[in-house]
The first five atom37 places (N, CA, C, CB, O) and aatype in JSON, in Angstrom:
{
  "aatype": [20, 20, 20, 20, 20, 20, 20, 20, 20, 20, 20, 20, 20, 20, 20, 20, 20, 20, 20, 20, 20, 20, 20, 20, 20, 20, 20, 20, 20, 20, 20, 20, 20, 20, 20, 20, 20, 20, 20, 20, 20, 20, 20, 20, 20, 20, 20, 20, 20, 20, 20, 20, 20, 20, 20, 20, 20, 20, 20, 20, 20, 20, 20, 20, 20, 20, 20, 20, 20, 20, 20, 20, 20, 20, 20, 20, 20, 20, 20, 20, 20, 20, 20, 20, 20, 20, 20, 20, 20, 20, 20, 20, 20, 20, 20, 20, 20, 20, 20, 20, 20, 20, 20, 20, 20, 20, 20, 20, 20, 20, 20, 20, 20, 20, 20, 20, 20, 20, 20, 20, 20, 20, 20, 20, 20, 20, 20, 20, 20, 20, 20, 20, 20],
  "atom_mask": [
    [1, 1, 1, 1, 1],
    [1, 1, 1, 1, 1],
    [1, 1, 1, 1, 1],
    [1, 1, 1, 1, 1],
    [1, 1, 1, 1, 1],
    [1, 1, 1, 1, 1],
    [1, 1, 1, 1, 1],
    [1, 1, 1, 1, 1],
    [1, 1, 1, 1, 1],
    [1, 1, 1, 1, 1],
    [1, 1, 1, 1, 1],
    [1, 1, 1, 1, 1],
    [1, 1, 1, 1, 1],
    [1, 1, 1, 1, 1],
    [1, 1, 1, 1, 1],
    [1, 1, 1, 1, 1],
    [1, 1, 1, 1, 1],
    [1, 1, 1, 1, 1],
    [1, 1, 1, 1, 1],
    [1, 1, 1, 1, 1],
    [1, 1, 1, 1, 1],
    [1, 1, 1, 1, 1],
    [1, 1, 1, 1, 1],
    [1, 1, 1, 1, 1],
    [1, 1, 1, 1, 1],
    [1, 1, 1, 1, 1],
    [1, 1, 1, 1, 1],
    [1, 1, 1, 1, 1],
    [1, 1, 1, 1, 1],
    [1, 1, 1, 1, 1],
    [1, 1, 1, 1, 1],
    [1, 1, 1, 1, 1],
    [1, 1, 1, 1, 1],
    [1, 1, 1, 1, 1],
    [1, 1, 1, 1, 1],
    [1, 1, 1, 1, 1],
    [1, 1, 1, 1, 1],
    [1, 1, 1, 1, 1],
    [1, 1, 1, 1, 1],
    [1, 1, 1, 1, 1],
    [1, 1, 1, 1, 1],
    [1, 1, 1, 1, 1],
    [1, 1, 1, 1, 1],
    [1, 1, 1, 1, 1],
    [1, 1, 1, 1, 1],
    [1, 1, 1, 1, 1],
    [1, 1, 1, 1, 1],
    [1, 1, 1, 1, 1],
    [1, 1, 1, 1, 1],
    [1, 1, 1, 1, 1],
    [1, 1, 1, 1, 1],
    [1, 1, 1, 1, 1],
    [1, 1, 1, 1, 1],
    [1, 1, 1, 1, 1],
    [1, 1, 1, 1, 1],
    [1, 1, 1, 1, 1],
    [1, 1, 1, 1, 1],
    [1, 1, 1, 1, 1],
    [1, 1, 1, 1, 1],
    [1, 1, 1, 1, 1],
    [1, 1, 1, 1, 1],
    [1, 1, 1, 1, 1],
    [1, 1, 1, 1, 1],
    [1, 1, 1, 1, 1],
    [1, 1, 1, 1, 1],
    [1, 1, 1, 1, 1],
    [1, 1, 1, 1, 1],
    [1, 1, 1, 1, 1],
    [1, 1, 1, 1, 1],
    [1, 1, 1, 1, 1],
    [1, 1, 1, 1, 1],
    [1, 1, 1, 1, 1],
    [1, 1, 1, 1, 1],
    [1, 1, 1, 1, 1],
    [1, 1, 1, 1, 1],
    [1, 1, 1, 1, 1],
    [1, 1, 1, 1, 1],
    [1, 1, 1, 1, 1],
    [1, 1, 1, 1, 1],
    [1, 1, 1, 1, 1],
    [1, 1, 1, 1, 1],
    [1, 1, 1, 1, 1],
    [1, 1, 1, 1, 1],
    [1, 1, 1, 1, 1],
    [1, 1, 1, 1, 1],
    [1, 1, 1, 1, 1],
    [1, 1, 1, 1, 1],
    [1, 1, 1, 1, 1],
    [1, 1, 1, 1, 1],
    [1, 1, 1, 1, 1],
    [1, 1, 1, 1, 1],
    [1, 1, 1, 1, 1],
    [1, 1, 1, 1, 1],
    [1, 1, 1, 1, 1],
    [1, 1, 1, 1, 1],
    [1, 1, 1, 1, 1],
    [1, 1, 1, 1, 1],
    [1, 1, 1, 1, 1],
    [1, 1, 1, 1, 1],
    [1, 1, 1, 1, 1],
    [1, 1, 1, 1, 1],
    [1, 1, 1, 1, 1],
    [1, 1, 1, 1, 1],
    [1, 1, 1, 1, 1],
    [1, 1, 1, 1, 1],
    [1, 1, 1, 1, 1],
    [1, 1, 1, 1, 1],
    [1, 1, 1, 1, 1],
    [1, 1, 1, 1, 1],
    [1, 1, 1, 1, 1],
    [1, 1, 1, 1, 1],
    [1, 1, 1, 1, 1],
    [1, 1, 1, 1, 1],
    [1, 1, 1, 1, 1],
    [1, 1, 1, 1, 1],
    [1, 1, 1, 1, 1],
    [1, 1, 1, 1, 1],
    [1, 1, 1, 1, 1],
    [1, 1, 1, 1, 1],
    [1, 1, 1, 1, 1],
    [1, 1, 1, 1, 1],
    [1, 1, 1, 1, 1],
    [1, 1, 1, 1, 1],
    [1, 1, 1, 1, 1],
    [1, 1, 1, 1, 1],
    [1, 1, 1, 1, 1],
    [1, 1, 1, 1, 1],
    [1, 1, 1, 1, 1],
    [1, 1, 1, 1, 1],
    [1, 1, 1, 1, 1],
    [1, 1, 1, 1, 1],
    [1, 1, 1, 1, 1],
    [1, 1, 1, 1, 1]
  ],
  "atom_positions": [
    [[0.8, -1.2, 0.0], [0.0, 0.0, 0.0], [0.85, 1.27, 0.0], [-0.91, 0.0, 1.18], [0.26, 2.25, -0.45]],
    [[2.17, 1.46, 0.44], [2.79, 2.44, 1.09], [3.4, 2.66, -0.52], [3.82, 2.07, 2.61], [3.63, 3.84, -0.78]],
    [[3.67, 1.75, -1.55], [4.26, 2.1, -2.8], [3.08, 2.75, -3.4], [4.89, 0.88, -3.64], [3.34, 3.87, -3.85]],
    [[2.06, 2.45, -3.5], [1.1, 3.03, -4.55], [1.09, 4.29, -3.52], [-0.55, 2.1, -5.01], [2.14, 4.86, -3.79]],
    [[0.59, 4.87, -2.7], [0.52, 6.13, -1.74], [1.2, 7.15, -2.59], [1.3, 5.95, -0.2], [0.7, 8.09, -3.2]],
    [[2.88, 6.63, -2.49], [4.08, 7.42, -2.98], [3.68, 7.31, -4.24], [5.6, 6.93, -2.7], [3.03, 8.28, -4.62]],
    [[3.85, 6.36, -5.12], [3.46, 6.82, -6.65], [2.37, 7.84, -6.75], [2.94, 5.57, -7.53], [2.56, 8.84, -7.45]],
    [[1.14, 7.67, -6.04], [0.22, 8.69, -6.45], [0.54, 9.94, -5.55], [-1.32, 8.18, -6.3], [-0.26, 10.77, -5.99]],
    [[1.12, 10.45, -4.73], [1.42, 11.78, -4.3], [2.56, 12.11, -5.57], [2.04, 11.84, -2.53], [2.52, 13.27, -5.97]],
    [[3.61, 11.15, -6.27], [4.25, 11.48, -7.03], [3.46, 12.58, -8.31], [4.82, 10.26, -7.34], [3.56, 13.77, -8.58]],
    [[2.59, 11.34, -8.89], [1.88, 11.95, -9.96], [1.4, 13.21, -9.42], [0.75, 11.09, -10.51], [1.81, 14.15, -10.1]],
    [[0.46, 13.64, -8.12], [-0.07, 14.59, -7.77], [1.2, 15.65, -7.99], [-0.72, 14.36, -6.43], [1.13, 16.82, -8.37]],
    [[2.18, 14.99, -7.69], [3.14, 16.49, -7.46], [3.7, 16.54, -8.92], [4.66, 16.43, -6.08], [3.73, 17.71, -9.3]],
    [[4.16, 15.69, -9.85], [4.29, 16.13, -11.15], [3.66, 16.81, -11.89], [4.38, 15.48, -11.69], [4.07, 17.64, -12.69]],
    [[1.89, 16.29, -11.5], [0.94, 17.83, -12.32], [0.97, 18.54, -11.47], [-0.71, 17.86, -12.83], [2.18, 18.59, -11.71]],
    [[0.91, 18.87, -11.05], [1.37, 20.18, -9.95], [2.55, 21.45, -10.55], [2.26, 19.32, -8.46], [2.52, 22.63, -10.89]],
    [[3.71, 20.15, -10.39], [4.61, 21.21, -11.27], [4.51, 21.86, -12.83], [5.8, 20.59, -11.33], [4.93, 22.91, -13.32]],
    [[3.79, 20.76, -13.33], [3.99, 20.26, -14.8], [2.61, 21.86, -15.1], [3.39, 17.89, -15.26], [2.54, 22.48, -16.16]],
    [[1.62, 22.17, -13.7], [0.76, 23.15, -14.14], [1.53, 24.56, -13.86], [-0.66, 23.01, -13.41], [1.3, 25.6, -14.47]],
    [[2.17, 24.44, -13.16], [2.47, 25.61, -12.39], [3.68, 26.36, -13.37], [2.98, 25.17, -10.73], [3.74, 27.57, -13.59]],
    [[4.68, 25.28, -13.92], [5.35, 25.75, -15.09], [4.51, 26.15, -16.26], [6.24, 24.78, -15.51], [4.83, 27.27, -16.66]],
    [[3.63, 25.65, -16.87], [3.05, 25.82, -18.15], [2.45, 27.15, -17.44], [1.97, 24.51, -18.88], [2.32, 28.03, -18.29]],
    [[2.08, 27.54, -16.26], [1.29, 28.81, -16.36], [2.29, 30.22, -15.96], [-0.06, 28.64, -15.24], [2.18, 31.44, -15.93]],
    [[3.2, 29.26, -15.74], [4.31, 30.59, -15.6], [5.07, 31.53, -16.87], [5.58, 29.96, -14.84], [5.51, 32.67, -17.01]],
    [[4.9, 30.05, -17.83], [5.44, 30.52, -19.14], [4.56, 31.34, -19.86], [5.79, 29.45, -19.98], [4.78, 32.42, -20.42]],
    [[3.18, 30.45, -19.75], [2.43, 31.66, -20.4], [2.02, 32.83, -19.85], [1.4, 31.31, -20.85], [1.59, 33.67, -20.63]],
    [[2.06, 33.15, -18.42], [2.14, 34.66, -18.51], [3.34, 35.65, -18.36], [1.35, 35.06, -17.65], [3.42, 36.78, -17.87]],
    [[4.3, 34.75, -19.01], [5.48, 35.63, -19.48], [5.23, 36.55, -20.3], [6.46, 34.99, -20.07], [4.5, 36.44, -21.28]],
    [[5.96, 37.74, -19.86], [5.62, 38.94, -20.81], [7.07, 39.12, -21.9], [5.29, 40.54, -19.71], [8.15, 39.67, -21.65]],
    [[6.7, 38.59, -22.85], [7.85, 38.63, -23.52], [8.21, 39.61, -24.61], [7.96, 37.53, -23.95], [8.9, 39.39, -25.6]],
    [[7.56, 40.83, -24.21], [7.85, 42.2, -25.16], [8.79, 42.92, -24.91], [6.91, 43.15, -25.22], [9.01, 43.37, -23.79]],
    [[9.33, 43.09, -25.7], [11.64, 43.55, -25.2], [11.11, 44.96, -24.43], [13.44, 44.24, -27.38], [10.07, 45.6, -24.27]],
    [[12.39, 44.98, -24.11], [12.31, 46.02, -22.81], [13.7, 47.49, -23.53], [13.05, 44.79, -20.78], [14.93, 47.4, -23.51]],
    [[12.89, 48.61, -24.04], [14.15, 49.28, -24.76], [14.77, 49.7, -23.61], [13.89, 50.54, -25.86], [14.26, 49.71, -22.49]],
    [[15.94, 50.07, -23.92], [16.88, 51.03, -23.2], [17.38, 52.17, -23.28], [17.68, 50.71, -23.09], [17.89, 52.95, -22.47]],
    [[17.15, 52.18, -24.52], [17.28, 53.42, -24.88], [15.99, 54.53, -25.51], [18.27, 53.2, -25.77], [14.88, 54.06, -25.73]],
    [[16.14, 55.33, -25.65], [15.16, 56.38, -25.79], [14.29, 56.06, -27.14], [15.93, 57.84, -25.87], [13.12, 55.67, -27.12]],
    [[15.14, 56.31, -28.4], [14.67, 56.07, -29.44], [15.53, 54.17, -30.27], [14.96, 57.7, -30.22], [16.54, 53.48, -30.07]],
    [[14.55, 54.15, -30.98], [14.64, 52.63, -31.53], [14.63, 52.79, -32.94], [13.4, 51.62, -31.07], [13.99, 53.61, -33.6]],
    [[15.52, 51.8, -33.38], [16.19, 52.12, -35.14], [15.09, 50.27, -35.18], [19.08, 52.16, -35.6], [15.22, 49.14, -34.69]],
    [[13.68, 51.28, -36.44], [12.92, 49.53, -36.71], [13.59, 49.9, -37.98], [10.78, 48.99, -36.7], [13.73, 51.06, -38.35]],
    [[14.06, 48.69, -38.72], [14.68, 48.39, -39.94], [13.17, 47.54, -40.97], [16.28, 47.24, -39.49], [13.28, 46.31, -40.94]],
    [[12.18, 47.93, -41.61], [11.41, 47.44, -42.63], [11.6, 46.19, -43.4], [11.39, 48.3, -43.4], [12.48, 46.29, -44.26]],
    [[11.12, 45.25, -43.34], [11.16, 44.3, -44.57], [11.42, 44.85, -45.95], [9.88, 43.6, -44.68], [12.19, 44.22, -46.67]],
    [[11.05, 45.6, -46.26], [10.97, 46.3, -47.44], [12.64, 47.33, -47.9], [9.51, 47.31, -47.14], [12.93, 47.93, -48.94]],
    [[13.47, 47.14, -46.5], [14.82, 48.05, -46.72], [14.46, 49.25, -45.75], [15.12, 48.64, -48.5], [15.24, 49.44, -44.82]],
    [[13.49, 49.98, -45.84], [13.56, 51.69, -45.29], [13.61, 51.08, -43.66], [11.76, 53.04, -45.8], [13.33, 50.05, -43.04]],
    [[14.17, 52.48, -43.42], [14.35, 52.58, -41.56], [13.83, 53.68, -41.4], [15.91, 52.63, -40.74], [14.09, 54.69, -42.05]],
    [[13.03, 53.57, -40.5], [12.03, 54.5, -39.14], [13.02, 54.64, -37.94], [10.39, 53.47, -38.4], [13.9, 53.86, -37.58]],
    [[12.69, 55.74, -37.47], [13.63, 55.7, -36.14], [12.15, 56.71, -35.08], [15.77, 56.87, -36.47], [11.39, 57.64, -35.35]],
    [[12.36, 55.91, -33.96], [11.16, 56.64, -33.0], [11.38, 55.75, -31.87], [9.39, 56.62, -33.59], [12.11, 54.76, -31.78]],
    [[10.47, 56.41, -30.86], [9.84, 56.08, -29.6], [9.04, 54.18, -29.2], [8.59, 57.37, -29.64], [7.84, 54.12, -28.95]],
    [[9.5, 53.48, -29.21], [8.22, 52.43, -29.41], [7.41, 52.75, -28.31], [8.57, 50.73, -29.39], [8.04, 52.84, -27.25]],
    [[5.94, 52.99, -28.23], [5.21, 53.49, -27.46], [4.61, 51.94, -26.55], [4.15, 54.5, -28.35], [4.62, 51.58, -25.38]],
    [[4.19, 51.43, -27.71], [3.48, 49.94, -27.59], [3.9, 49.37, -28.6], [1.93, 49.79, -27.57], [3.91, 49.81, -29.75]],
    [[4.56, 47.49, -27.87], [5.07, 46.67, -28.6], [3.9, 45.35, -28.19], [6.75, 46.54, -28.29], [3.64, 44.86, -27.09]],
    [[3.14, 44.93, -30.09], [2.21, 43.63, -29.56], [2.41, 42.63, -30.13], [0.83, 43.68, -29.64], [3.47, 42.59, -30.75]],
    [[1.73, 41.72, -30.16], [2.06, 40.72, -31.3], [1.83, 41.1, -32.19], [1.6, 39.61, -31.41], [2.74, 41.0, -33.0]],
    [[0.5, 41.81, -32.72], [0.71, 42.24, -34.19], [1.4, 43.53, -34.87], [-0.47, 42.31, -34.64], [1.9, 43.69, -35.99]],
    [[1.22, 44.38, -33.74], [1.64, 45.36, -34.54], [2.62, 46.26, -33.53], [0.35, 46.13, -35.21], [2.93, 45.69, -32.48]],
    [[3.27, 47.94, -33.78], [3.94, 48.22, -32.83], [3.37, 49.81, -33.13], [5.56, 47.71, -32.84], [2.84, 50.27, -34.14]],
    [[3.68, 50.39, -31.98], [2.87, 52.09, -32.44], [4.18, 52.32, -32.06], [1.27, 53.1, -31.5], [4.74, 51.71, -31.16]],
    [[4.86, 53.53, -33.01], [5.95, 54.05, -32.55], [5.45, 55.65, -32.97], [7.39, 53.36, -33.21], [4.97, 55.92, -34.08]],
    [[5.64, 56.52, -32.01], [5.72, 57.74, -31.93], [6.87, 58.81, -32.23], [5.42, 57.79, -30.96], [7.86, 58.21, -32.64]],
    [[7.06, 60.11, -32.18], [7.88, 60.96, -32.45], [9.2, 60.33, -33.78], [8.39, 61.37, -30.93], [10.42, 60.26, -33.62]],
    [[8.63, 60.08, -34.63], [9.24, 59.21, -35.67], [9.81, 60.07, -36.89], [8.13, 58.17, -36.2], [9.23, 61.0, -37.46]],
    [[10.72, 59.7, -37.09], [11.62, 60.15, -38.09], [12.68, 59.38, -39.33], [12.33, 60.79, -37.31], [13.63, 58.67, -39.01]],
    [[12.34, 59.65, -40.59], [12.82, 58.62, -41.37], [14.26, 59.21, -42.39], [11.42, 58.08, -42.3], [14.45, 60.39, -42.09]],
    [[14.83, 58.95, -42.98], [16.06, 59.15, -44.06], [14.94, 59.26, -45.34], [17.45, 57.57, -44.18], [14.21, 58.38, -45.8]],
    [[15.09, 60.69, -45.73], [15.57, 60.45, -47.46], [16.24, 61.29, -48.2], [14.53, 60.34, -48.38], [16.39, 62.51, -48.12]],
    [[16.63, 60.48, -48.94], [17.95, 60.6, -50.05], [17.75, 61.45, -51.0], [18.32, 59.36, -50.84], [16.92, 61.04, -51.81]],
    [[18.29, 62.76, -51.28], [18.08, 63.66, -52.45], [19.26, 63.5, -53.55], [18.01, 65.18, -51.91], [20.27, 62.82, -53.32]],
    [[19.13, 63.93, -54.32], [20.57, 63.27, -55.64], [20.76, 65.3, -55.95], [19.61, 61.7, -57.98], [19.7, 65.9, -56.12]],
    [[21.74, 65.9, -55.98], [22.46, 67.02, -56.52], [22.49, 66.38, -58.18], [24.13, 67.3, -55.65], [23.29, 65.52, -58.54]],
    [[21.34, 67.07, -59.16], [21.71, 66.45, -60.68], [23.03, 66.91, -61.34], [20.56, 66.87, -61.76], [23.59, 66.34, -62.29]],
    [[23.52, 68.19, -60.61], [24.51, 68.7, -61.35], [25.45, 67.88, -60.64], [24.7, 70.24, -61.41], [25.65, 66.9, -61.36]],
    [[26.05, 67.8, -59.69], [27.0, 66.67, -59.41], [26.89, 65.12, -58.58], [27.89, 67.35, -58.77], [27.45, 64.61, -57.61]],
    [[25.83, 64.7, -59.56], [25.24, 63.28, -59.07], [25.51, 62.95, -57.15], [26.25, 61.92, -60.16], [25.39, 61.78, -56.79]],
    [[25.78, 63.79, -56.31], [26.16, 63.48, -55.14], [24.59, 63.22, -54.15], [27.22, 64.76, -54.67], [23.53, 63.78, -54.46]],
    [[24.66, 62.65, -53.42], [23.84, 61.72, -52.75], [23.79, 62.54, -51.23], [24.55, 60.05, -52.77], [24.75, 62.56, -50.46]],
    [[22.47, 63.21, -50.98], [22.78, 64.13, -49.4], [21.27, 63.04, -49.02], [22.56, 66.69, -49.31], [20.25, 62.71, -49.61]],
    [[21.87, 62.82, -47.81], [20.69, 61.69, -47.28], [20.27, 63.09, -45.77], [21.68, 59.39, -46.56], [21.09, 63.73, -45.11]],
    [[18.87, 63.12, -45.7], [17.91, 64.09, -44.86], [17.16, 63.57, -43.46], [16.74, 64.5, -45.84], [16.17, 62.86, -43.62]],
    [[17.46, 63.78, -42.48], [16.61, 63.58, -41.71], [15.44, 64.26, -41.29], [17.12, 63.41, -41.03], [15.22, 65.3, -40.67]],
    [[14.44, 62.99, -42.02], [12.88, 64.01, -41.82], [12.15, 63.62, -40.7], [11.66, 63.87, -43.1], [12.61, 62.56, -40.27]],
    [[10.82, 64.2, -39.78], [10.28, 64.17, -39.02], [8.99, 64.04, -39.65], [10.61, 64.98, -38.26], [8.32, 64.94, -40.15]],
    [[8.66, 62.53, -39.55], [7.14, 62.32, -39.48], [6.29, 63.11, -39.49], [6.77, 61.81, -38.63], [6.79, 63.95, -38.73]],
    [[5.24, 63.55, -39.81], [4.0, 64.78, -39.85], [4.23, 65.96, -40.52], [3.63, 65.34, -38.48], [3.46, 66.91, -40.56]],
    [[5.47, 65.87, -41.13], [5.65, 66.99, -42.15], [4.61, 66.54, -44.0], [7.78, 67.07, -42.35], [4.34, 67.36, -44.87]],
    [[4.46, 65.8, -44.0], [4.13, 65.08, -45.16], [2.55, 66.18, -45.58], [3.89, 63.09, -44.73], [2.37, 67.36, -45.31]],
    [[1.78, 65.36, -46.19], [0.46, 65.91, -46.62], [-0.59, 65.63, -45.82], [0.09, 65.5, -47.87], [-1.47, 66.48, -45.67]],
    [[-0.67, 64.47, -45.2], [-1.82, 63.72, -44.08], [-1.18, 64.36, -42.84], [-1.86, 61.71, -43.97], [-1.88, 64.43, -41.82]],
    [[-0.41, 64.65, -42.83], [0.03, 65.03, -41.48], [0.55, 63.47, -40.13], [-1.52, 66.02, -40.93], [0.75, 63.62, -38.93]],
    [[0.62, 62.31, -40.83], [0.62, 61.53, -39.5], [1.96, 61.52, -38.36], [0.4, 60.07, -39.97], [3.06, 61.11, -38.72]],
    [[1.79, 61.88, -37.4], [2.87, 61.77, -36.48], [3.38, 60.75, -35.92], [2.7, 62.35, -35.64], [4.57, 60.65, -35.63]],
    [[2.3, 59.67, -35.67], [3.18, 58.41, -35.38], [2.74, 56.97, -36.24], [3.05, 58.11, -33.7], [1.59, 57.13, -36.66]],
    [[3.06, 56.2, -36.47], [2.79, 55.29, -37.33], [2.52, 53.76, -36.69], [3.89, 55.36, -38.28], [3.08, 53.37, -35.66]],
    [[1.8, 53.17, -37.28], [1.34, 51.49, -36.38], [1.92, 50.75, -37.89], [-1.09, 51.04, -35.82], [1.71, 50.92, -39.09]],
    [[2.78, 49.81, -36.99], [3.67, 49.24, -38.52], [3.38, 47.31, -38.1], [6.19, 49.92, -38.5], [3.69, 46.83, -37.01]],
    [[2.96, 46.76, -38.86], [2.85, 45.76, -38.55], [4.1, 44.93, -38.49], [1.99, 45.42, -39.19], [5.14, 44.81, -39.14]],
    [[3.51, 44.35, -37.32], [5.24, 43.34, -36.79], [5.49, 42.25, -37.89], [5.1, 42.17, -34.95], [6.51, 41.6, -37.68]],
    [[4.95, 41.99, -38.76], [5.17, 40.97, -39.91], [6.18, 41.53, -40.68], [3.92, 40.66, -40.82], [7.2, 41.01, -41.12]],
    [[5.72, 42.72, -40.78], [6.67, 43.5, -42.13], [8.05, 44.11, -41.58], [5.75, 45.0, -42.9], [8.9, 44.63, -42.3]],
    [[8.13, 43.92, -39.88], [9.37, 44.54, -39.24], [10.74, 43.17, -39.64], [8.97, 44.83, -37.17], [10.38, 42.01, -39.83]],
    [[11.71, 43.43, -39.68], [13.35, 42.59, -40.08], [14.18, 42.61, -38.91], [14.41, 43.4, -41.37], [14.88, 41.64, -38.63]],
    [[14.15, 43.93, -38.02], [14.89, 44.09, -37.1], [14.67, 45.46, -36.53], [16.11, 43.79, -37.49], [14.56, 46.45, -37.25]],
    [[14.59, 45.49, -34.86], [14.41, 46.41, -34.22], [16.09, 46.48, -33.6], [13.08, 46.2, -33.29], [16.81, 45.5, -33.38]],
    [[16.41, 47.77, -33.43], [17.89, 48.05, -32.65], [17.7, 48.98, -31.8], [19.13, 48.52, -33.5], [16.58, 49.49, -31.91]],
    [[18.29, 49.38, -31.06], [18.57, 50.67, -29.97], [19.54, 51.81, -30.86], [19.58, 50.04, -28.32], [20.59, 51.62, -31.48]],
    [[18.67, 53.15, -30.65], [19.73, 54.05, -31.25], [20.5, 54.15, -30.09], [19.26, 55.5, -31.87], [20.02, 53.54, -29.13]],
    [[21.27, 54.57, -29.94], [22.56, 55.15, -29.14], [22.76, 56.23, -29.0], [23.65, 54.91, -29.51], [22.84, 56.73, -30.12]],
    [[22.96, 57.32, -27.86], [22.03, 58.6, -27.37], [23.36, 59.27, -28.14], [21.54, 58.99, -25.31], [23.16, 60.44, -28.49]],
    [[24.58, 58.78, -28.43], [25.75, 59.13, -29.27], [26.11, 59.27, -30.74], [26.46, 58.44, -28.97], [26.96, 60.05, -31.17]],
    [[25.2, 58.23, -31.64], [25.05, 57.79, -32.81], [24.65, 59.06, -33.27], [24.2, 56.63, -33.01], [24.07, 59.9, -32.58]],
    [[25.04, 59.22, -34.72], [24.92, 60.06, -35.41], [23.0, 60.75, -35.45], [25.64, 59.41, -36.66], [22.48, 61.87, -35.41]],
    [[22.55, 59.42, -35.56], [21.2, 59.54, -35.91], [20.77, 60.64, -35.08], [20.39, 58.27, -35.72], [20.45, 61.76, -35.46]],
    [[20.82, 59.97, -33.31], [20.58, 60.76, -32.34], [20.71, 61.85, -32.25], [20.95, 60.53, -31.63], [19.91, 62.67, -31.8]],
    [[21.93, 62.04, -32.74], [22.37, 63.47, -32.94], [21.61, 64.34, -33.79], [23.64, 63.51, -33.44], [21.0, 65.31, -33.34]],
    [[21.63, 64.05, -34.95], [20.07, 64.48, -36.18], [19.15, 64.54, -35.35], [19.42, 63.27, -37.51], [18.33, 65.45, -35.49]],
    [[19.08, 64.05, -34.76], [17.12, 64.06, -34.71], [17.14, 65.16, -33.21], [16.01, 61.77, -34.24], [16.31, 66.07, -33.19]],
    [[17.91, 65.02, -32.26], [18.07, 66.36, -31.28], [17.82, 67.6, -31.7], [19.34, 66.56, -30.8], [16.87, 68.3, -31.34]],
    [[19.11, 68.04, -32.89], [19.59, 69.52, -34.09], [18.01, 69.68, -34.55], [21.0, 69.02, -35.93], [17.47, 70.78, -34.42]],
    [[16.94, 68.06, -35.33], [15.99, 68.58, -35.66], [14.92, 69.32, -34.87], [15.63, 67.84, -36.18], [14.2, 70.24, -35.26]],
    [[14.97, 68.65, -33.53], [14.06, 68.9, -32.29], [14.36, 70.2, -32.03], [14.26, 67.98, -31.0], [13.41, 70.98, -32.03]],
    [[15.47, 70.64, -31.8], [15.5, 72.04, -31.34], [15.21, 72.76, -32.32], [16.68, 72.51, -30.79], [14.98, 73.91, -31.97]],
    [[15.08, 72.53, -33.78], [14.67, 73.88, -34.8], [13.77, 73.61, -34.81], [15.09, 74.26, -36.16], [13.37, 74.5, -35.56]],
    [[12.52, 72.82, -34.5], [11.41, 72.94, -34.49], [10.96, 73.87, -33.93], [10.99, 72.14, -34.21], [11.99, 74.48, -33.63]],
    [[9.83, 74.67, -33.41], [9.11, 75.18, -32.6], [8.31, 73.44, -31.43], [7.95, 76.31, -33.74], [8.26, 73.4, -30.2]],
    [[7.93, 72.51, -32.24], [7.46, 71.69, -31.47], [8.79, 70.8, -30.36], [6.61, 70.8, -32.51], [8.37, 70.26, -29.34]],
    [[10.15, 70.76, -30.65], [11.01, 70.97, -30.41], [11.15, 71.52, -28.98], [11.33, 71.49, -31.3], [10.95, 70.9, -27.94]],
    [[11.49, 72.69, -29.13], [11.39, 73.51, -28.1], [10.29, 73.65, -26.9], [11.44, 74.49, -28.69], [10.46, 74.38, -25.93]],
    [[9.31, 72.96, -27.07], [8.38, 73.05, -25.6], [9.03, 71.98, -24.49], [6.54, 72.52, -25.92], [10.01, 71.27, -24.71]],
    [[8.28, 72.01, -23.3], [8.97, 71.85, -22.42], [8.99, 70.3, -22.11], [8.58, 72.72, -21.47], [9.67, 69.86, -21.18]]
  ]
}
């Protein structure tokens, strides 16, 4: 009698564990944790966004105060000046963008040192929106 006892407190305590792990995993929150201020998302498509991630989900990500590269060509001397623009300048006006996580390749940390950072500060302060407090 004393073997079956132990086998069945065994089983009791294997689902036990066997629940208590499966429910630990799933309410793992496994949405990265930035460190830095602004975040370099790199597009499936090639283009890079640089912004705030506000909210990171499974499907999608809202990133705010966003700012992208583009490339103008000098025709008279084919030279290549790449621009840092600020989101909401466009025609719709949108300021922050919801980009679906399917179409994202790679999220990075800008670096409060990186050039980018640096752009996008120089842009902040010539703004007027920039400058508030």
């Amino acid at each position: 009698m004393k073997i079956r006892t132990i086998g069945l407190s065994g089983w009791v305590f294997a689902v036990a564990a066997f629940c208590f792990l499966f429910i630990q995993g799933c309410a793992q929150d496994t949405r990265p944790k930035f460190q830095t201020e602004y975040q370099a998302i790199m597009l499936a498509g090639g283009q890079a966004v640089f912004g705030k991630a506000e909210y990171v989900g499974k499907d999608y990500i809202l990133l705010k105060d966003v700012f992208y590269i583009r490339s103008q060509v000098n025709q008279e001397t084919k030279q290549v000046t790449n621009i840092l623009i600020k989101k909401g300048q466009e025609l719709h006006g949108a300021e922050q963008m919801y980009i679906n996580t399917r179409h994202i390749a790679v999220i990075e940390p800008v670096s409060p040192e990186s050039q980018v950072a640096k752009l996008i500060k120089e842009k902040k302060a010539q703004s007027p929106e920039g400058q508030k407090p």
